[in-house]
C-alpha positions in Angstrom: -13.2 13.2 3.6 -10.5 14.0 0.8 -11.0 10.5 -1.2 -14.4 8.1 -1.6 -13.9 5.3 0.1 -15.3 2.1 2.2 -15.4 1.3 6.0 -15.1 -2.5 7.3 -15.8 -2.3 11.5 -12.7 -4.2 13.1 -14.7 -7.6 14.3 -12.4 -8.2 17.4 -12.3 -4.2 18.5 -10.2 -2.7 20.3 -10.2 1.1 22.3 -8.0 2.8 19.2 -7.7 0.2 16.6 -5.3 -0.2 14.0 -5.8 0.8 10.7 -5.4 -0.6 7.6 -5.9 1.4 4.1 -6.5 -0.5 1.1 -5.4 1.1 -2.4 -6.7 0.1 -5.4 -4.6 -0.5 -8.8 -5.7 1.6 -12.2 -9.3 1.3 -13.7 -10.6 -0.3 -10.2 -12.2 1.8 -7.2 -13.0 1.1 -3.8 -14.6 -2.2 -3.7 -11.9 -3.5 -5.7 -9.8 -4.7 -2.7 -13.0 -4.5 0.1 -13.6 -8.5 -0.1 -9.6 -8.9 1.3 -10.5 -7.5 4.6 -12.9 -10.3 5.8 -9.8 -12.5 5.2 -7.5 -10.1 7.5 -6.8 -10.0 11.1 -10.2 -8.9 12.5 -8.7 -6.2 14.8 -8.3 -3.8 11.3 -10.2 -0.7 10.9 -9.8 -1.1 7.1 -10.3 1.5 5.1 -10.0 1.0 1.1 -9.9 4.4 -0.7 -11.0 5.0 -4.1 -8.1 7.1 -6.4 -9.0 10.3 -7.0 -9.2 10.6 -11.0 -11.4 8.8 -13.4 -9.7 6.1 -15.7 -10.1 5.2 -19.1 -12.6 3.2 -20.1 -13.3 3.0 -16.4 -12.8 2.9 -12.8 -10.0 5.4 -11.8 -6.6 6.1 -11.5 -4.0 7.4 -8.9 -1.9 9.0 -12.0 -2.1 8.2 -15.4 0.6 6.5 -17.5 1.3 7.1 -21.2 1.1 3.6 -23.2 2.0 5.2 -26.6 5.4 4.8 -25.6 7.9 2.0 -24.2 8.6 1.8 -21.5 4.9 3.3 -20.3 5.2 7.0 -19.3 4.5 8.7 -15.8 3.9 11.6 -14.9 6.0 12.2 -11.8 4.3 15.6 -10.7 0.7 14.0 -10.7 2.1 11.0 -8.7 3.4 13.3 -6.0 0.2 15.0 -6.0 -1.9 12.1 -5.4 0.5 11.0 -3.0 0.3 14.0 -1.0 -3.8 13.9 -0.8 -3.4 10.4 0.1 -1.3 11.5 3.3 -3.6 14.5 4.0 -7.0 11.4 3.4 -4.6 8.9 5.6 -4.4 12.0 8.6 -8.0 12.5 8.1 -9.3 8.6 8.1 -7.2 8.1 11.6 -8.5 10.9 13.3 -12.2 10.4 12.3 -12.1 7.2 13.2 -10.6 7.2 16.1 -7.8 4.5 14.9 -4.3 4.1 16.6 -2.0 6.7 14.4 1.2 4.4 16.0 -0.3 1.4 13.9 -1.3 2.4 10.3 -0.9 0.0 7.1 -1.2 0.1 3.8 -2.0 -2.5 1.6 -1.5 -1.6 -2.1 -2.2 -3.6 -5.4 0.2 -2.2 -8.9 -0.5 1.6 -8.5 -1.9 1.1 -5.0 1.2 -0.1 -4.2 3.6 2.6 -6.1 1.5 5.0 -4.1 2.3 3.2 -0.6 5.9 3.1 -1.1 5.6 6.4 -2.0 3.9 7.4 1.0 5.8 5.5 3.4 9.2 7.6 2.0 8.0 10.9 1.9 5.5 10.4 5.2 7.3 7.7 7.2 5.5 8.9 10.2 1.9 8.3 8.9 2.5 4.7 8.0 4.2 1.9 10.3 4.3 -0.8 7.6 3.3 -1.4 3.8 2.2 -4.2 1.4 3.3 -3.6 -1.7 1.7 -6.1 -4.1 2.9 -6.6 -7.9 3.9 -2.7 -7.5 7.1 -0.5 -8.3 9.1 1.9 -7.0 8.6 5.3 -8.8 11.3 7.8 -9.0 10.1 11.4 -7.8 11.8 14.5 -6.8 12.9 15.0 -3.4 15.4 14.2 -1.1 16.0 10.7 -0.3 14.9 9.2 2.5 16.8 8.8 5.9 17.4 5.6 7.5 17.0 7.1 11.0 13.2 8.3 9.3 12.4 5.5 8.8 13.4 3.4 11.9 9.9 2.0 12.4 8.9 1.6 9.2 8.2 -2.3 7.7 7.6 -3.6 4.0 6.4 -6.5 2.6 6.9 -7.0 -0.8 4.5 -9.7 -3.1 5.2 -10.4 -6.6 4.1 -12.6 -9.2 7.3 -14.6 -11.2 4.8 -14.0 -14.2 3.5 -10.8 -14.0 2.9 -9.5 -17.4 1.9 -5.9 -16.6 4.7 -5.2 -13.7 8.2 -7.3 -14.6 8.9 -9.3 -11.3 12.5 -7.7 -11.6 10.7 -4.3 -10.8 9.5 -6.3 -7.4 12.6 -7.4 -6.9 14.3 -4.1 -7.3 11.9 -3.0 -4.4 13.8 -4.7 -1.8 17.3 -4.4 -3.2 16.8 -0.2 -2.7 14.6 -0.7 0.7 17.5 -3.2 2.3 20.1 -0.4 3.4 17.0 1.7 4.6 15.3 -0.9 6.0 17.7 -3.9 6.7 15.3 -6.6 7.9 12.1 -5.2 8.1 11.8 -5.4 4.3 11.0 -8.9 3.3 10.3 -10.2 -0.5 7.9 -13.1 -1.6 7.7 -14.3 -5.0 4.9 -16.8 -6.2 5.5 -18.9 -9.3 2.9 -19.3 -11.8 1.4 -15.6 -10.8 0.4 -13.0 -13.2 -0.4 -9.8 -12.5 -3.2 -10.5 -9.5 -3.7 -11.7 -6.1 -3.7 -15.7 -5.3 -4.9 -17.0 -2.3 -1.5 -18.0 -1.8 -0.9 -14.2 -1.6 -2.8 -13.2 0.3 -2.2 -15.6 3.2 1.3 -14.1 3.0 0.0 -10.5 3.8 -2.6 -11.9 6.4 0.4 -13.7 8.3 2.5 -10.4 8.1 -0.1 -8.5 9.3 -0.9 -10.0 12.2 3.0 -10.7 13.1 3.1 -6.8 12.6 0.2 -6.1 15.1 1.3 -8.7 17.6 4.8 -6.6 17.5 2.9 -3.3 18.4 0.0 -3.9 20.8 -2.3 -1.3 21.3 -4.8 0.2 24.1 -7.3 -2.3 24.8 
């Protein structure tokens, strides 16, 4: 396939099951995130997905950013690209696994979750619901989204208030743009006392919202 990445065999399964992609954040790869599906609804097919450049001093990176200046620097172009080889990976990991295209997730940490928003805009009919966790929004070209695209679509947005590398506001500001798109299938947790990281607390959330999410869309079997 397109990207490296891990397998985790749904423990309850199911004829098509749903699938859940996990993307990493910069300078971590595919076993990054891997432990969090043990702790998710065991009818998952997850998938986490290693980002397809090498970071500095390690791991890798779904675009790099620019520190030298302030605020840190993108490069929109490279973010699209990634994005689109994630959607062309995310077509590929549903087929060849046999997973339920009608119920696919991402669950994305800083740029892991940049990159599923992203995703979700552009590709609305790839992906049925994201969790974006301590991410952005990036601004890329293109056309803004339509509402009627995304029709299906839900987010779940998780933040830390203290989150040193990612301003909470830039959480916040998540919602606020998703909200006439979305209405009330975007919903916003912040956690006091969280940096930049996933807490147990956390993590619960995106377990419960998961599982609301599947129980909203049964499958075959």
């Amino acid at each position: 396939m397109l990207l490296a990445h891990r397998v985790v065999l749904p423990r309850a399964p199911s004829e098509r099951s749903p699938l859940l992609v996990l993307l990493h954040g910069i300078g971590a790869d595919e076993e990054d995130l891997l432990p969090l599906a043990r702790q998710l609804d065991p009818r998952f097919l997850v998938v986490s997905a290693r980002a397809p450049h090498e970071a500095e001093p390690m791991g890798h990176r779904w675009y790099a950013i620019d520190w030298s200046v302030t605020p840190p620097r993108t490069d929109p172009a490279e973010i699209v690209a990634s994005r689109d080889l994630l959607a062309r990976f995310l077509e590929e990991a549903t087929a060849g696994h046999g997973a339920d295209p009608s119920r696919v997730f991402l669950l994305g940490f800083s740029q892991g979750a940049i990159m599923s928003l992203a995703l979700l805009l552009a590709r609305p009919d790839l992906v049925r619901g994201v969790i974006a966790h301590s991410g952005r929004l990036a601004r890329l070209p293109g056309p803004d989204p339509r509402p009627e695209a995304l029709s299906r679509a839900h987010v779940l947005v998780l933040h830390g208030a203290e989150d040193e590398v990612v301003p909470v506001a830039q959480g916040r500001k998540i919602a606020e743009v998703l909200a006439p798109l979305l209405g009330g299938r975007v919903e916003q947790r912040v956690f006091e006392g969280l940096g930049h990281g996933i807490s147990e607390e956390s993590l619960a959330e995106a377990a419960r919202w998961l599982t609301a999410r599947l129980d909203e869309t049964p499958g075959a079997g």
